[in-house]
C-alpha positions as CSV (number, residue, x, y, z in Angstrom):
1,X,126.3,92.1,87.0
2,X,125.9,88.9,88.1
3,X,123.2,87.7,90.5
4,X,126.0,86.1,92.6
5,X,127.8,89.5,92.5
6,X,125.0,91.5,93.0
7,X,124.0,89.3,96.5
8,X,127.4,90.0,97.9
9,X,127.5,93.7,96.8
10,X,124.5,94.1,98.4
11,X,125.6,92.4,101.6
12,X,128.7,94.1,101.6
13,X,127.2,97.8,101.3
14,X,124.6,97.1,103.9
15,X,127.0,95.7,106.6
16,X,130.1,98.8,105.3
17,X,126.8,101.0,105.9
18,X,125.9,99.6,109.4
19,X,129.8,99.9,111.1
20,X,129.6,103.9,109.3
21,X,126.1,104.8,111.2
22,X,127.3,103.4,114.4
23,X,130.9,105.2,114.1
24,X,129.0,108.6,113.0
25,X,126.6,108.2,115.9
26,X,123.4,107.6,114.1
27,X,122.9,104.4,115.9
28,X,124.4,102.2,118.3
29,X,125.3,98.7,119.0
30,X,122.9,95.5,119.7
31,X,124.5,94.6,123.1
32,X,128.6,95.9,123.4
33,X,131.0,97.2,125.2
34,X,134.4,98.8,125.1
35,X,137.1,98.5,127.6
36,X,138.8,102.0,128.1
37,X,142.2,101.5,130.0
38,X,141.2,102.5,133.7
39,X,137.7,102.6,133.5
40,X,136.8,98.8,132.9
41,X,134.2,98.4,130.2
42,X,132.0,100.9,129.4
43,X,128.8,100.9,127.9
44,X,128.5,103.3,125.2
45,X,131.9,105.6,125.6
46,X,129.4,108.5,126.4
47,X,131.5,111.0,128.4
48,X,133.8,112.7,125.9
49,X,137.2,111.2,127.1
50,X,136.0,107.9,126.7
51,X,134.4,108.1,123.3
52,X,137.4,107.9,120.9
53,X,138.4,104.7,123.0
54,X,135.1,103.0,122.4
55,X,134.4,104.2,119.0
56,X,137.5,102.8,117.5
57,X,137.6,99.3,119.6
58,X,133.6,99.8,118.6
59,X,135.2,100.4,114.4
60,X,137.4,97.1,115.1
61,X,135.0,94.6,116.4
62,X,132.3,95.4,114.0
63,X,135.0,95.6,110.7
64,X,136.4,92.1,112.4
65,X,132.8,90.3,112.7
66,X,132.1,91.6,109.0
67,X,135.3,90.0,107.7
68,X,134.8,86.9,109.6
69,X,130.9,86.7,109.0
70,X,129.9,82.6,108.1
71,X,127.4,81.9,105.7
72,X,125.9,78.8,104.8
73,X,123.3,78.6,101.5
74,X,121.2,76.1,103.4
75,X,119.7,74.9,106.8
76,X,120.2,71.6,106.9
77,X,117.9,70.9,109.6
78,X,113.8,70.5,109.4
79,X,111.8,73.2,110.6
80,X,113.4,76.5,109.2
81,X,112.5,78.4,106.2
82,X,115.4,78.2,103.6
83,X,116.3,82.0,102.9
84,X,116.1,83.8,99.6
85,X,119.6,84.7,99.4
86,X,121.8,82.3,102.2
87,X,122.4,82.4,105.9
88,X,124.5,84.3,107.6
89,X,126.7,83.9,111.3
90,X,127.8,86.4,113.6
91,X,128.0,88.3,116.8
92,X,125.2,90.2,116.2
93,X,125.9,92.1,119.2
94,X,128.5,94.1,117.9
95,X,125.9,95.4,114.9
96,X,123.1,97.4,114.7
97,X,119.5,95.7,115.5
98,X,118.8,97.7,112.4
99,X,121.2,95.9,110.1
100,X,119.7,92.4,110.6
101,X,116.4,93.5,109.8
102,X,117.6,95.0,107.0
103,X,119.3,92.1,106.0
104,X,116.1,89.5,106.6
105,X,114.2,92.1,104.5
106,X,117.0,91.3,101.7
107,X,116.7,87.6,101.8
108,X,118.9,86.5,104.0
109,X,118.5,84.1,107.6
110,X,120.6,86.2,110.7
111,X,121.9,83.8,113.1
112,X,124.0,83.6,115.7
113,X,127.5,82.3,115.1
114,X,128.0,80.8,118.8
115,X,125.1,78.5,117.9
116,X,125.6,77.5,114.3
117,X,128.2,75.6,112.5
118,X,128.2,73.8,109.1
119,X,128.1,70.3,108.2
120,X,131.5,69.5,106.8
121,X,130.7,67.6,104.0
122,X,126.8,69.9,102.5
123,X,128.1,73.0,104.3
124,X,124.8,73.6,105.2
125,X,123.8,75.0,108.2
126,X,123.4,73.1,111.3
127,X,122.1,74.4,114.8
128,X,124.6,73.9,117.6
129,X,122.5,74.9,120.7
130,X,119.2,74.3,122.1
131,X,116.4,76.2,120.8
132,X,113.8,74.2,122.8
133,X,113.1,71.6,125.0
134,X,112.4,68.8,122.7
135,X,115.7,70.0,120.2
136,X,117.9,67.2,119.2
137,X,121.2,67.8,117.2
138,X,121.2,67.1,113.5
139,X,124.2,66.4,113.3
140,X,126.8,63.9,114.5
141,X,130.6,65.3,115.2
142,X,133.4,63.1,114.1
143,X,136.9,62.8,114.7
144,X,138.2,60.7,111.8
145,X,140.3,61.5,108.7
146,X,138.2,60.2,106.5
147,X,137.3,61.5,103.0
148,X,133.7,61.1,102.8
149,X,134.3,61.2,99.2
150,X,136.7,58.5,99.2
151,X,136.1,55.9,102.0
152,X,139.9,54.9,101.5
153,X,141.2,58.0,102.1
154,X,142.2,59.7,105.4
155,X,142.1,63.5,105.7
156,X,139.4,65.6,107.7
157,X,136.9,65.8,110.9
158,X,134.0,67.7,112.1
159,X,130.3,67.6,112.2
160,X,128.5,65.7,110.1
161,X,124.7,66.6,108.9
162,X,122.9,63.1,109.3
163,X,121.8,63.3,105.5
164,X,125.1,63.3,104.9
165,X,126.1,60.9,107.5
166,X,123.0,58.4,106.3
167,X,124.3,59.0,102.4
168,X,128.5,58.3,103.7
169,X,126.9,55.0,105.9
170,X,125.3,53.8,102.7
171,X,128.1,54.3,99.7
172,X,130.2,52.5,102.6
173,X,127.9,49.4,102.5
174,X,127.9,49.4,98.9
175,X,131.8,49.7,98.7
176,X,132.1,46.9,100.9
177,X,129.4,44.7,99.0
178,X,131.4,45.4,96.1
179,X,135.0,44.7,98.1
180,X,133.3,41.3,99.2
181,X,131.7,40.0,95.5
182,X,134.6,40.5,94.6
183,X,137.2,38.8,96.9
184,X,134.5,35.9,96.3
185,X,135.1,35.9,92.4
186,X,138.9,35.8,93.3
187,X,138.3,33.0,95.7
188,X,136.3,30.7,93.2
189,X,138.6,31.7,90.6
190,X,141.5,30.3,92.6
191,X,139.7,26.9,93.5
């Protein structure tokens, strides 16, 4: 087995694992809440007529955040550890406390997926929101159609990590140094 297939077999079983204990009962939720049709939200479906309402909204959610779960391999920012394995997005909320602990124990960075994006051109992960008073962005969002790849070409926008930015800013400088020399050779050619 591959080591790539053997990180997301891994991952897989222990997040298939989390949504089983919570539906069995064995443990509950970080922070969630089910609404049962005329009773509002309730916290953990405990009286009996509740409880098949909850647990299967409870079986949705968590099977939903799995399935939509981010990763990035990277932080792109200064001032985190890179993980072992890669970084990972959610709502934690609708998991287990246990599962992310688990899951930093295996290697890989649990954050939150409300205040983490990735930079659109590294994909490496980029913090969104305020982690301390002195926090600055590392990133600059764009709305362009660009192709960072191809300064000529128009196609995509989103945030932009500002080593990627600083590396897009300089192969533009060079392109148009090198558009420039050589309109001049055209021009002295044509005098």
């Amino acid at each position: 087995m591959s080591a790539q297939h053997s990180k997301r077999f891994d991952l897989d079983r222990v997040l298939a694992a989390a949504v089983r204990s919570m539906i069995a009962g064995r443990h509950s939720p970080h922070c969630w809440h089910a609404w049962v049709q005329g009773k509002g939200y309730v916290n953990d479906g405990s009286p009996v007529f509740d409880r098949a309402d909850y647990l299967q909204q409870l079986e949705r959610a968590a099977k939903s955040e799995v399935e939509n779960m981010g990763s990035a391999e990277k932080y792109a920012e200064r001032g985190y550890t890179q993980p072992a394995r890669c970084i990972l997005f959610a709502n934690w909320n609708v998991l287990p406390s246990a599962a992310g602990d688990l899951l930093e124990k295996l290697g890989y960075a649990c954050e939150w997926s409300d205040e983490w994006t990735t930079c659109s051109d590294c994909q490496r992960a980029l913090r969104t929101s305020p982690d301390g008073y002195d926090w600055r962005p590392y990133f600059e969002f764009f709305e362009s159609d660009r192709n960072w790849s191809d300064p000529y070409h128009v196609s995509e926008s989103g945030d932009l990590c500002l080593d990627c930015l600083q590396e897009w800013a300089c192969s533009a400088r060079e392109s148009e140094r090198e558009e420039l020399s050589e309109r001049a050779s055209e021009e002295s050619e044509a005098s």
